[in-house]
C-alpha positions as a printed Julia matrix, in Angstrom:
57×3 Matrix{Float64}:
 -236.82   -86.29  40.47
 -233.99   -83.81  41.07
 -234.48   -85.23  45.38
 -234.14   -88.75  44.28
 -231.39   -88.18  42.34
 -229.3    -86.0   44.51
 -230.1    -89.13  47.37
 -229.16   -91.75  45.36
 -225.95   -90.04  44.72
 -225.62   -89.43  48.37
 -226.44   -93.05  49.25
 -223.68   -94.77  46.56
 -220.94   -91.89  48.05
 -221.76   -93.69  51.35
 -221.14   -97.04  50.67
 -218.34   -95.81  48.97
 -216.72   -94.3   51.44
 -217.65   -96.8   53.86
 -216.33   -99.5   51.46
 -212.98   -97.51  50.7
 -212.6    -96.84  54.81
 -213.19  -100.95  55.74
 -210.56  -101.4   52.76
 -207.98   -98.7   54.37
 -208.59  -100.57  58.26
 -207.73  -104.33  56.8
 -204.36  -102.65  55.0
 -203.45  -100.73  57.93
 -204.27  -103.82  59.75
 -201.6   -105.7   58.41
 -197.82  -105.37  60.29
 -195.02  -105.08  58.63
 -194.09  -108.96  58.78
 -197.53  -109.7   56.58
 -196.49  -107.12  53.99
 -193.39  -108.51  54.1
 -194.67  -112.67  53.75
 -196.8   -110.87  50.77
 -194.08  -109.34  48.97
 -196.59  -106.11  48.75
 -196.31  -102.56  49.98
 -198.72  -100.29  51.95
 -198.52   -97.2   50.16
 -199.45   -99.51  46.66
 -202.19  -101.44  48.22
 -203.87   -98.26  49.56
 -203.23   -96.6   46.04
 -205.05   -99.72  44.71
 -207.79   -99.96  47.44
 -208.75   -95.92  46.61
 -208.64   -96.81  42.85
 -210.64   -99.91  43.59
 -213.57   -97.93  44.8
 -213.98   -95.2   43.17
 -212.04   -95.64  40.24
 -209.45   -93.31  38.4
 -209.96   -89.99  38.92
């Protein structure tokens, strides 16, 4: 029971982290003319992404 556990934890931090890092490539992705079209900032859209996925900490 305690095995299972600790992997299911192990397998949500995955996708987690691999959700967060595809998140973090698209923003960083984006050049400074996009941001600009959007009216949106990097450093707030990352803030977002991070709170996104795993929620506030």
């Amino acid at each position: 029971m305690i095995f299972r556990d600790l992997m299911n934890t192990t397998r949500k931090r995955i996708a987690q982290r691999s959700r967060y890092n595809r998140l973090v490539e698209e923003i960083q992705g984006l050049t400074s003319r996009d941001l600009a079209d959007m009216g949106a900032n990097r450093d707030e859209m990352l803030r977002h992404a991070y709170l996104e996925v795993y929620g506030a900490r």
